[in-house]
TORVO-659563 format. One record per residue (C-alpha): residue in three letters; x, y, z. Coordinates in steps of 0.5 Angstrom, whole numbers, padded with zeros to 4 digits, always signed. Layout:
% TORVO-659563
ALAXYZ ...
END
This chain:
% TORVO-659563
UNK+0039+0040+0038 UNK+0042+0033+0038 UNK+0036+0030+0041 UNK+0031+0031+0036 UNK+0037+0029+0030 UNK+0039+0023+0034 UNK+0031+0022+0035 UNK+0030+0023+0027 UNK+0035+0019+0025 UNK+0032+0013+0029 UNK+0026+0014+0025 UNK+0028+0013+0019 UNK+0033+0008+0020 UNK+0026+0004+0023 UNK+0023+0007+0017 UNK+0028+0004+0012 UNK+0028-0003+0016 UNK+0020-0004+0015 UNK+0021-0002+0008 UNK+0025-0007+0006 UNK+0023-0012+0010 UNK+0017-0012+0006 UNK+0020-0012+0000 UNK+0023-0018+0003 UNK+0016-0021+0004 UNK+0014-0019-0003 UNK+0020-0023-0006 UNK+0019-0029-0002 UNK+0010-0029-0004 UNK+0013-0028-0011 UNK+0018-0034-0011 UNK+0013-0039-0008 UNK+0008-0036-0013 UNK+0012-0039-0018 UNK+0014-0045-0016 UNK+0007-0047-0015 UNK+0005-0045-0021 UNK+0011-0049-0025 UNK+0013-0054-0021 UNK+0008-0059-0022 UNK+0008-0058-0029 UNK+0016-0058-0029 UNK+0016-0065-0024 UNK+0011-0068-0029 UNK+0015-0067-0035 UNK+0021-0069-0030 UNK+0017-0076-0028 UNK+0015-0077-0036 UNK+0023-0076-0039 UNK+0025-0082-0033 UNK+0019-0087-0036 UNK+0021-0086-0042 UNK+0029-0087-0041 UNK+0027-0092-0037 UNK+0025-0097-0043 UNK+0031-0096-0046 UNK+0036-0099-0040 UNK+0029-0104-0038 UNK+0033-0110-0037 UNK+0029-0116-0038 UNK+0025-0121-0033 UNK+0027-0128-0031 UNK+0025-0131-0039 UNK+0023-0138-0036 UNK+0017-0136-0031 UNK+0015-0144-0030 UNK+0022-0144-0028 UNK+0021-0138-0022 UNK+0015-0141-0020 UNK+0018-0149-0020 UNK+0024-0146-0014 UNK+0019-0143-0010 UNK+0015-0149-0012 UNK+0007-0148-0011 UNK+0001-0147-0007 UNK+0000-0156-0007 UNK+0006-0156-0003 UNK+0003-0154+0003 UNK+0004-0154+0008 UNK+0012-0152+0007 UNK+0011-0148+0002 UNK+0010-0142+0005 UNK+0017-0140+0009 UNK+0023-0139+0007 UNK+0028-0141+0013 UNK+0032-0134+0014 UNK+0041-0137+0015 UNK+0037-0144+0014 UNK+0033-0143+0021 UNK+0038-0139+0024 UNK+0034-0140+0031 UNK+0033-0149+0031 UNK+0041-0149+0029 UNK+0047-0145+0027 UNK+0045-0141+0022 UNK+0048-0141+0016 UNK+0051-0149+0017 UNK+0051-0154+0012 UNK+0047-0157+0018 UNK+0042-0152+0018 UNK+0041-0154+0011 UNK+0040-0162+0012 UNK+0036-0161+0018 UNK+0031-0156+0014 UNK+0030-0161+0008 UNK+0029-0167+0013 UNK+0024-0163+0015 UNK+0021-0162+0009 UNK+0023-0155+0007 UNK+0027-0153+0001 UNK+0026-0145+0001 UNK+0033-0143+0004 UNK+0035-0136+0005 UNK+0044-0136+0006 UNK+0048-0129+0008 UNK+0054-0128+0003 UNK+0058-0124+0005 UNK+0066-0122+0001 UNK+0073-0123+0004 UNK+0078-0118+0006 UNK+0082-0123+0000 UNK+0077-0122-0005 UNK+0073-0129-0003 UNK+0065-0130-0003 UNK+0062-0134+0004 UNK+0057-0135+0006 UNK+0057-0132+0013 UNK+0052-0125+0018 UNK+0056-0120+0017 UNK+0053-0117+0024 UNK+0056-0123+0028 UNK+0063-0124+0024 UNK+0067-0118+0022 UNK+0068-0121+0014 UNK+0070-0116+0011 UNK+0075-0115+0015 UNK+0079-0121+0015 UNK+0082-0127+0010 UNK+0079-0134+0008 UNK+0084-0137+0013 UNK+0083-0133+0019 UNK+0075-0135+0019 UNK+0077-0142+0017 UNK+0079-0142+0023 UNK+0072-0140+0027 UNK+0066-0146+0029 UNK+0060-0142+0027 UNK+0057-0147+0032 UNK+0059-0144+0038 UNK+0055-0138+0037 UNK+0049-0142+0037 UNK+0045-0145+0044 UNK+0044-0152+0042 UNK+0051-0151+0038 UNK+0054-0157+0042 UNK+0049-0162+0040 UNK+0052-0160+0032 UNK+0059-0163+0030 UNK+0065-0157+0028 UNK+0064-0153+0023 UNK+0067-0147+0020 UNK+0065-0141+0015 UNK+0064-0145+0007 UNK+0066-0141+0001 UNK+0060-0141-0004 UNK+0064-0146-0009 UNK+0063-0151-0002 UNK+0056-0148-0001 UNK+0055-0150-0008 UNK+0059-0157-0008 UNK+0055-0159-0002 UNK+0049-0157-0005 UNK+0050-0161-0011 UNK+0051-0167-0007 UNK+0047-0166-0001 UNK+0041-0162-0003 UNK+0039-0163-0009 UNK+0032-0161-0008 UNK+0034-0154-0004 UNK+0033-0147-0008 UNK+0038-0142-0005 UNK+0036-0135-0004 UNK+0043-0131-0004 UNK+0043-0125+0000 UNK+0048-0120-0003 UNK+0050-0116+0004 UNK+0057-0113+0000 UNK+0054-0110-0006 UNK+0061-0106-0008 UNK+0063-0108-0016 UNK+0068-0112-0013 UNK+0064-0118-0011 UNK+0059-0117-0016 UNK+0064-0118-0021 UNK+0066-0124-0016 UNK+0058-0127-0016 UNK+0058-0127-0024 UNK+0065-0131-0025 UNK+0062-0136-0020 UNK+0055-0137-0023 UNK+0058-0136-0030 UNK+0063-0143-0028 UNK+0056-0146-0025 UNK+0050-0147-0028 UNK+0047-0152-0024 UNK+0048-0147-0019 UNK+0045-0141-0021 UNK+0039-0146-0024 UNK+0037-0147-0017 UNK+0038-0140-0014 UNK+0035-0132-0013 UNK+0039-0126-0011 UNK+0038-0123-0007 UNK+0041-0115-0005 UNK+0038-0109-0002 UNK+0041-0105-0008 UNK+0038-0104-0015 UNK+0044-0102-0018 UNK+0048-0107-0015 UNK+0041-0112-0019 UNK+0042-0108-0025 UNK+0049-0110-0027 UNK+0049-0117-0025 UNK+0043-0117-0029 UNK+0046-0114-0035 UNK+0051-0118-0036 UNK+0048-0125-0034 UNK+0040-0124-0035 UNK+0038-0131-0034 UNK+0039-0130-0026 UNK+0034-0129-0022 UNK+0034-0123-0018 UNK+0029-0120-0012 UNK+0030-0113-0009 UNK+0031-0113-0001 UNK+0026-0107+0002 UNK+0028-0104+0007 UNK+0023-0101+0011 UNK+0020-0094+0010 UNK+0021-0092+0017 UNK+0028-0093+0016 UNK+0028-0087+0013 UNK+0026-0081+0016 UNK+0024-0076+0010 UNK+0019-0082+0009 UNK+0016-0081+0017 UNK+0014-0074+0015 UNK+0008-0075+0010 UNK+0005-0081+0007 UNK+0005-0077+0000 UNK+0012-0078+0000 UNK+0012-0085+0002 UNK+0007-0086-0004 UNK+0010-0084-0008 UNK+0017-0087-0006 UNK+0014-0093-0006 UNK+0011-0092-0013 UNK+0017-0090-0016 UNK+0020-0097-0013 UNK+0015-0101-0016 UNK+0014-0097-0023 UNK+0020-0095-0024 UNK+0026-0099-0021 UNK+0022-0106-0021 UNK+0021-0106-0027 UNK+0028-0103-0031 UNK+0032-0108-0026 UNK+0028-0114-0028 UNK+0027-0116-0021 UNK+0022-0123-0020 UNK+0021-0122-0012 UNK+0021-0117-0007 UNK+0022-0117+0001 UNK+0018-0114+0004 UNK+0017-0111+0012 UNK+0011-0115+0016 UNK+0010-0108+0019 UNK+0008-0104+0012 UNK+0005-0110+0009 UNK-0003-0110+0006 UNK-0007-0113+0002 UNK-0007-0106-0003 UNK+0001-0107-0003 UNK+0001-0114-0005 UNK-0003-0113-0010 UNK+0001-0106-0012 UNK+0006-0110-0013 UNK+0004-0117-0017 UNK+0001-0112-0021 UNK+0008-0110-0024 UNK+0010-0118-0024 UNK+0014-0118-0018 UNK+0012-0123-0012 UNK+0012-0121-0006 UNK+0015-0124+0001 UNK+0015-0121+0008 UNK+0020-0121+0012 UNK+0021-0122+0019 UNK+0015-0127+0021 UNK+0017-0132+0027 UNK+0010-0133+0031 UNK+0005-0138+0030 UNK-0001-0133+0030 UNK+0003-0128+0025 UNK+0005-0134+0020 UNK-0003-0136+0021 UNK-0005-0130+0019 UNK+0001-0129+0012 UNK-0002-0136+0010 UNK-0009-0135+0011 UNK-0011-0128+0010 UNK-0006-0125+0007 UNK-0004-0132+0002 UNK+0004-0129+0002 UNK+0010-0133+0003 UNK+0014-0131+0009 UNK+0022-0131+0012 UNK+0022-0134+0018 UNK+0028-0135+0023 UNK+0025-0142+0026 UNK+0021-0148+0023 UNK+0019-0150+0030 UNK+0014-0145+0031 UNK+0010-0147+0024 UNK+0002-0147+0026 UNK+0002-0155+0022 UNK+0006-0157+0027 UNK+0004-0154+0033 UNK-0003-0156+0031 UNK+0000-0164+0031 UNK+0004-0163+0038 
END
């Protein structure tokens, strides 16, 4: 008798576990039967509501154009005005240096690209965090540093140490008065924000001739609302940094859409960097089409920068100005 109830009672505990695994079933159809159907429509509206709200925090671009096109100076320039030297040319001479700077110019470039980065004291320098600790120490600690050291050729350059952006700014004014400086924000924190709109607020001639440069469009917006003359541009980082953006180009599309349709626009953005690897033609024009020019970043062989000229007609940042095809063509 105990055989056939422990027999039934396995049955029906079967029984009630099919039972509610397919009641289970039908919940989970239901649910994605309902986000199907209220999902778009919902998203729409979503996309709609930030289009609009994004009008009314919409800061504006760069007032002057002619002043934006007159530091990235013009097509006539060339064969110069296709590179921007990144640190100053980093691999032809210590990067970041006053030297960098003078040997750029001789050679006829002016488009220069200098790491800024903020002290453990509160002060801006222009230095690679990914060589130095900066933010981890004072001013008088990376005085005391030879950033010609870190270089190959560094013997062949006098003694030179880490410049604060008031030095850079000085030098600038003295030395290179032709030069038009690319700022890049590696610290995007509210302090050194704070610190840059002080600093170019006191010097107009130096925020005359620079573009900031950060990989943060809210870092850009609050420098921009307050100071809305300076010429800002947005640092892209790569789609494949990012690893939701690996699993679909839908989702890359649209991500990339949001940057330029959305973002680009509210921050007020004159420029964009953007990786050689995920760059087009289609990409350029999506991107000159919303006002913003477009740069490619890293590009260091003779062939790629023939190709960014000729084909593509885009400028480039480049670690060296050795590997230009003019002059290579020359030698």
């Amino acid at each position: 008798m105990s055989y056939w109830r422990c027999l039934w009672l396995a049955v029906k505990m079967i029984y009630q576990l099919l039972c509610c695994s397919v009641s289970l079933l039908f919940f989970c159809f239901n649910v994605l039967w309902l986000f199907c159907n209220l999902a778009i429509p919902w998203c729409t509206l979503t996309l709609l509501l930030v289009c609009v709200a994004s009008k009314f925090v919409k800061l504006q671009r760069s007032p002057n154009e002619k002043r934006l096109l007159s530091l990235l100076s013009s097509p006539e320039d060339r064969p110069s005005y296709w590179s921007i030297a990144n640190r100053a040319a980093g691999y032809d001479a210590p990067e970041n240096s006053k030297a960098a700077i003078k040997k750029c110019l001789a050679r006829g470039y002016r488009n220069v690209l200098l790491d800024t980065c903020l002290t453990s004291c509160g002060e801006i320098v222009v230095a690679n965090p990914k060589r130095l600790n900066v933010a981890q120490q004072t001013l008088p600690e990376l005085q005391k540093l030879d950033i010609t050291e870190q270089h190959p050729l560094g013997s062949q350059y006098e003694t030179e140490s880490v410049a604060l952006l008031g030095e850079l700014s000085d030098y600038l004014e003295a030395e290179a008065d032709t030069a038009t400086l690319f700022l890049r924000l590696h610290d995007n924190s509210a302090r050194t924000i704070d610190q840059l709109q002080k600093f170019m607020a006191a010097n107009e001639n130096f925020t005359q001739r620079t573009i900031v440069i950060s990989r943060s469009p809210l870092a850009i917006y609050q420098l921009r609302k307050q100071h809305p003359e300076i010429i800002c541009g947005l640092w892209h980082e790569t789609y494949l940094s990012l690893a939701i953006l690996k699993s679909s180009t839908l989702i890359t599309s649209i991500y990339g859409a949001i940057f330029r349709n959305i973002i680009a626009p509210v921050i007020g953005i004159s420029v964009v960097f953007l990786s050689k690897e995920e760059f087009n033609l289609h990409i350029a024009d999506l991107w000159r089409n919303v006002g913003v020019r477009p740069i490619v970043y890293m590009v260091n062989s003779p062939n790629e920068k023939r190709y960014f000229q000729k084909t593509m007609k885009v400028q480039y940042l480049t670690d060296s100005l050795r590997s230009e095809p003019h002059l290579l063509m020359k030698a």
